[in-house]
RODRENTI-966288 format. One record per residue (C-alpha): residue number from 1; x, y, z. Coordinates in Angstrom, 2 decimals. Each point is the difference from the previous one (the first is absolute). Example, Ala and Ser with C-alpha at 12.3 -4.5 7.8 and 13.67 -1.06 7.14 Angstrom:
2
REC  dovo     east    north       up
REC     1    12.30    -4.50     7.80
REC     2     1.37     3.44    -0.66
***
This chain:
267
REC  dovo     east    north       up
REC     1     4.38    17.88    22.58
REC     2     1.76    -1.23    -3.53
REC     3     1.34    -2.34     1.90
REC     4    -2.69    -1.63     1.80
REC     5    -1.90     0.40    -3.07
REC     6     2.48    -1.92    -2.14
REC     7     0.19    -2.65     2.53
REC     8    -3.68    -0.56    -0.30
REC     9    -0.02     0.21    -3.07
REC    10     2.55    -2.30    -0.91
REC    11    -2.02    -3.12     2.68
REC    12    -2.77     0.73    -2.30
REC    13     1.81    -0.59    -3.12
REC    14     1.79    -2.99     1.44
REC    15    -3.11    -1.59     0.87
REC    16    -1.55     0.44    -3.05
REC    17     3.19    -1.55    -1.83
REC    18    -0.71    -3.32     2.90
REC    19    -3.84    -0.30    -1.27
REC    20     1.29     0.28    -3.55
REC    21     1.84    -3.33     0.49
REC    22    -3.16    -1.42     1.20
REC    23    -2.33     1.16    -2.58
REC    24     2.17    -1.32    -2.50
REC    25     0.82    -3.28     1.79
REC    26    -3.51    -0.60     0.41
REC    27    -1.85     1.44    -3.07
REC    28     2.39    -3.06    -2.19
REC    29    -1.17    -2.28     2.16
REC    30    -3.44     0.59    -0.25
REC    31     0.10     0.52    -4.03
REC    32     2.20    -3.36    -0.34
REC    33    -0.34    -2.48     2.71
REC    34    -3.34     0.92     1.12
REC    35     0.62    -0.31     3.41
REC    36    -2.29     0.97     3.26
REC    37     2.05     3.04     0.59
REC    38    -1.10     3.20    -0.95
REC    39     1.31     3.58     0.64
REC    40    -1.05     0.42     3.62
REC    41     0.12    -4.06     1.37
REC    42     2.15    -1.80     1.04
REC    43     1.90     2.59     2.54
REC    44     3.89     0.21    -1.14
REC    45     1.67    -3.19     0.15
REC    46     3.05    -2.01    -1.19
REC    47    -0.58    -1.23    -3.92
REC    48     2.09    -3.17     1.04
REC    49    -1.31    -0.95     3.28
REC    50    -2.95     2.05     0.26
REC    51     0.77     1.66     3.25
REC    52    -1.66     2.86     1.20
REC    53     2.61     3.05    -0.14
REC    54    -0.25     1.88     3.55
REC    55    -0.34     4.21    -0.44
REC    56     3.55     0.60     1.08
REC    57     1.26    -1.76    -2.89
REC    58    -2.60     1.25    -2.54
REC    59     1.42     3.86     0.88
REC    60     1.59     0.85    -3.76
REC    61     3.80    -0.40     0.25
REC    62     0.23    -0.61     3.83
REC    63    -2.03    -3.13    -0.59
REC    64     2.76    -1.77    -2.85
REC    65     2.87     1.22     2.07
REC    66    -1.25    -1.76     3.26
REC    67    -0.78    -2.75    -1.79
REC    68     3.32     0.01    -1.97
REC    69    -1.78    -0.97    -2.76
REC    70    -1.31    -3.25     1.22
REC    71    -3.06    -1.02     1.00
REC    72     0.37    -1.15     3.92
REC    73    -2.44    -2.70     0.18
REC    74     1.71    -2.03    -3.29
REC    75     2.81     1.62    -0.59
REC    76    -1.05     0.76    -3.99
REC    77     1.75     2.68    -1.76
REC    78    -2.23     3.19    -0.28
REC    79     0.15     1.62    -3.27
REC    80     2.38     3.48    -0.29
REC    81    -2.92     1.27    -1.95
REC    82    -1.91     0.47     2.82
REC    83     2.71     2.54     1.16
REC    84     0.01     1.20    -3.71
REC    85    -3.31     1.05    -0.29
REC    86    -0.03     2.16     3.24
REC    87     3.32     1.84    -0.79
REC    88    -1.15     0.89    -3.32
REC    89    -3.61     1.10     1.36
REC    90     1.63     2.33     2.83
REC    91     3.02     1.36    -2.98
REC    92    -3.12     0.69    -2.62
REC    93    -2.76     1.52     2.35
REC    94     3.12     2.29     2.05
REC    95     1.38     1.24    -3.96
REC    96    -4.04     0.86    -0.65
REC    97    -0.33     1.46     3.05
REC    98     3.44     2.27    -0.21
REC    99    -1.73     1.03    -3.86
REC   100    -3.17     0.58     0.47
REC   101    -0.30     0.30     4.08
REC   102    -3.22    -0.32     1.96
REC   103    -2.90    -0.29    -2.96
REC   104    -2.69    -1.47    -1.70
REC   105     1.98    -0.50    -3.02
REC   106     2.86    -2.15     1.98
REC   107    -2.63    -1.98     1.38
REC   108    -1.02    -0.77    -3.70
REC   109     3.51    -0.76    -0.81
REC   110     0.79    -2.00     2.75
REC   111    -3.72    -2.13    -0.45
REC   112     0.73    -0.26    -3.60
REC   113     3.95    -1.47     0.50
REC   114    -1.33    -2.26     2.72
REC   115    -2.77    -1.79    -2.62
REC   116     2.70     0.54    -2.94
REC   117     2.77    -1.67     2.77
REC   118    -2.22    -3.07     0.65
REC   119    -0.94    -0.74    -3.89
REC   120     3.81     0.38    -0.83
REC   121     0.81    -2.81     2.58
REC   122    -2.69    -2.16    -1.16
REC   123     0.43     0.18    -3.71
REC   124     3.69    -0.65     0.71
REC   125    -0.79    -2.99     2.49
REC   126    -2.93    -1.53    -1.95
REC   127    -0.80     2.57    -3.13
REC   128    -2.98     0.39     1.92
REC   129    -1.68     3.42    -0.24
REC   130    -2.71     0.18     2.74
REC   131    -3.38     1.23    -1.81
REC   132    -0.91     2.46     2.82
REC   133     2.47     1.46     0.32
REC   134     0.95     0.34    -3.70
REC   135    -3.42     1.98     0.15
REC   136     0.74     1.76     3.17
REC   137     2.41     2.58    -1.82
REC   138    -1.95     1.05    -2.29
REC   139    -2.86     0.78     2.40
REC   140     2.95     1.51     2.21
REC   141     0.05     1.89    -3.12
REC   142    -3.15     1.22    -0.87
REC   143    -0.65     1.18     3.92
REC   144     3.16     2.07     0.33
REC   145    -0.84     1.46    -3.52
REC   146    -3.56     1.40     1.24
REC   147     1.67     1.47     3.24
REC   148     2.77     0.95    -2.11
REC   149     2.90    -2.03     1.75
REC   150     1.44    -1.45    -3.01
REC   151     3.11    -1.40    -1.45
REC   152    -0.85     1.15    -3.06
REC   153     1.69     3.01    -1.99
REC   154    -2.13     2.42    -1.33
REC   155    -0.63    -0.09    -3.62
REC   156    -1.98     3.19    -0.65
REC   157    -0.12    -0.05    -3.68
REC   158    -2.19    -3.48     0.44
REC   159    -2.65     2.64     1.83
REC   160    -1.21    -3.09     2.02
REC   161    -0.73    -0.60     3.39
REC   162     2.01    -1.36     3.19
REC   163    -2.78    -3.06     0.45
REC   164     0.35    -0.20    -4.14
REC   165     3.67    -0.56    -0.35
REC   166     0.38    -2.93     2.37
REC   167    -2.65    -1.86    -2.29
REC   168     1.37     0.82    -3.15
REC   169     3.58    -1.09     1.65
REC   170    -1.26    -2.93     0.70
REC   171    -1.80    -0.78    -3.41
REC   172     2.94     0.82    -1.86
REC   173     2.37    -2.05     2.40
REC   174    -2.13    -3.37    -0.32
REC   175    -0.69     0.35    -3.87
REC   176     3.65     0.48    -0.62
REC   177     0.67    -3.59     1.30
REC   178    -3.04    -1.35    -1.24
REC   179     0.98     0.97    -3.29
REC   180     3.40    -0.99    -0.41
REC   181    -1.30    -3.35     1.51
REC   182    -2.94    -0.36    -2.63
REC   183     2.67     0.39    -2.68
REC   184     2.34    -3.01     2.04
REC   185    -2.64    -1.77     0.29
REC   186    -1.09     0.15    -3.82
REC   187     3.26    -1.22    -0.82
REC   188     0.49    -3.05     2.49
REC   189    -3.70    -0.90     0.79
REC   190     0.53     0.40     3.81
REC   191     0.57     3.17     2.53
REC   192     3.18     1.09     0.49
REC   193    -1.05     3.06     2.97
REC   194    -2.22    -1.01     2.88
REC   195    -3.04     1.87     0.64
REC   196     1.09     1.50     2.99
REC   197     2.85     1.33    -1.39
REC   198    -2.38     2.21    -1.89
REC   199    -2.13     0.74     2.78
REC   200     3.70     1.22     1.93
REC   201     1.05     2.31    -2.75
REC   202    -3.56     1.71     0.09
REC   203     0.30     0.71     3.28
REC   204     3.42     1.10    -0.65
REC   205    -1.38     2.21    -2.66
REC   206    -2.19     1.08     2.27
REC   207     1.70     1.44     2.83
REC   208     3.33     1.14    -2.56
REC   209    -2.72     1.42    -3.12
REC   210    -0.11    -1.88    -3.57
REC   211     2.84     2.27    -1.61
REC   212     2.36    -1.49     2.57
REC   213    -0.60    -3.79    -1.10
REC   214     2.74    -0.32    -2.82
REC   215     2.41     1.00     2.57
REC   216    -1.14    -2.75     2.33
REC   217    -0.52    -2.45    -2.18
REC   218     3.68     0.14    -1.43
REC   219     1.40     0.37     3.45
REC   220    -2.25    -2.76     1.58
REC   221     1.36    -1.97    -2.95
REC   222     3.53     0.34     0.22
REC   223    -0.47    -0.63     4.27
REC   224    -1.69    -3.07    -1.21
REC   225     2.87    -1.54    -2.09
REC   226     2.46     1.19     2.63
REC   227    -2.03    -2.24     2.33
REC   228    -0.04    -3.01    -1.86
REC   229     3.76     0.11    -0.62
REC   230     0.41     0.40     3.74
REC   231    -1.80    -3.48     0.23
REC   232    -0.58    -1.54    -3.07
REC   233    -0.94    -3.49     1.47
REC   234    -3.10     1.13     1.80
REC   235    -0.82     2.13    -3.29
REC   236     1.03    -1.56    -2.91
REC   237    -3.55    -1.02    -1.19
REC   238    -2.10     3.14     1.33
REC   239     1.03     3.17     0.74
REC   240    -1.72     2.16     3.08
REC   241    -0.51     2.81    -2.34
REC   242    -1.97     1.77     2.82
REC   243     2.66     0.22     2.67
REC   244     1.91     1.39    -3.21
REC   245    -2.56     3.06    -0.25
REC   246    -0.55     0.78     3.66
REC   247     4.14     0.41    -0.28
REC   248     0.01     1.67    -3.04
REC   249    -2.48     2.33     1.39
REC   250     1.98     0.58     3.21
REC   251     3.19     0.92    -2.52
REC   252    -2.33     2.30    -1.83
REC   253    -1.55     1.85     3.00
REC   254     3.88     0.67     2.23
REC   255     0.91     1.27    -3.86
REC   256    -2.78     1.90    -0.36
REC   257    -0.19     1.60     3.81
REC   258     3.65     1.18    -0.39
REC   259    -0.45     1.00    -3.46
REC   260     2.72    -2.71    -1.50
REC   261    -1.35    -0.30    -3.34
REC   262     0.11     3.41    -0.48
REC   263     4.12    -0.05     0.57
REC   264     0.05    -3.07    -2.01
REC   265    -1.51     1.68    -3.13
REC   266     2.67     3.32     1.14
REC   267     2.68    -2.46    -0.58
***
């Protein structure tokens, strides 16, 4: 029964990983070219020759293999990421599923990394931070918090409530970039943070609670600079400081779930 269970499971996660590539694919394309296609049309085709990709070769994995990587009408290269995004969907919803098993709150945490998974790639691709779905995880949020499937640590000497602490999270989390951007921008007359960066670190704030920000925000920061030194071409003029927190906050939750920080202030 593990087994099958497993199995299925792991399809699922695949094919979720496949229509992540798609959704993020597509949603650039509609926010900068302004193209006809939209999330659900045109059916899967080749981005160089526009050729309609038959169901055998959209099956996650199978699919690239059989096609060796090629498209077989043109011949055109098909991007490893494709195969990237699929591996790392089944390896992140299989570890959440050996943690936290069968439940409502893995099915939060696996939503939530999706969303989080598609605004990393974007803001790394084209600093773009979807508005939706920067707003989606903090609703996320709010909805676990009143059925009490939360992220969220409990901070009883706040005395506040589950559907509370998501909101404050989130008020702190935007505020503390909007204010260290109101001072930038008092000094150089322009913005130096994007809005949506502060929308992101809300909903950060609110799925992780506002006392957990600081952390974050230093991690986030140091994944950002490691980033641009990794390819300081593409960002030598703008930073994508929100693929930087999404990281950071991925560093601070493993550390936090296996209790790291507390051997780090041991040592």
């Amino acid at each position: 029964m593990d087994a099958f269970l497993i199995a299925f499971l792991s399809i699922i996660f695949l094919s979720i990983g496949s229509l992540t590539s798609v959704l993020i694919h597509r949603l650039i394309l509609m926010e900068f070219q302004k193209t006809d296609i939209n999330l659900f049309f045109p059916p899967s085709h080749c981005i160089n020759c526009g050729a309609k990709i038959s169901i055998i070769n959209l099956i996650p994995i199978l699919g690239y293999l059989l096609q060796m990587g090629r498209c077989i009408k043109c011949n055109a290269s098909i991007s490893i990421t494709y195969l990237m995004h699929e591996i790392i969907h089944l390896a992140v919803g299989l570890s959440i599923y050996l943690f936290e098993g069968l439940s409502y709150q893995a099915l939060i945490t696996y939503l939530l990394f999706t969303i989080l998974y598609i605004l990393l790639i974007c803001d790394l691709k084209k600093f773009y931070l979807p508005l939706y779905l920067n707003l989606s995880i903090t609703l996320i949020a709010i909805i676990s918090g009143f059925f009490g499937i939360t992220l969220i640590e409990s901070y009883g000497f706040l005395n506040i409530s589950n559907i509370s602490l998501p909101l404050i999270g989130f008020i702190f989390g935007y505020f503390f970039l909007w204010s260290i951007n109101l001072i930038y921008k008092l000094l150089k007359k322009e913005d130096g943070i994007g809005g949506g960066d502060f929308i992101l670190l809300g909903g950060i704030g609110s799925i992780v609670g506002p006392l957990s920000i600081a952390s974050i925000v230093l991690l986030g920061s140091l994944s950002t600079l490691i980033i641009m030194i990794f390819n300081h071409k593409k960002y030598a003029k703008e930073l994508p400081l929100g693929a930087g927190l999404i990281f950071g906050l991925f560093i601070y939750i493993i550390f936090e779930y296996f209790e790291l920080f507390t051997f780090i202030y041991v040592v």
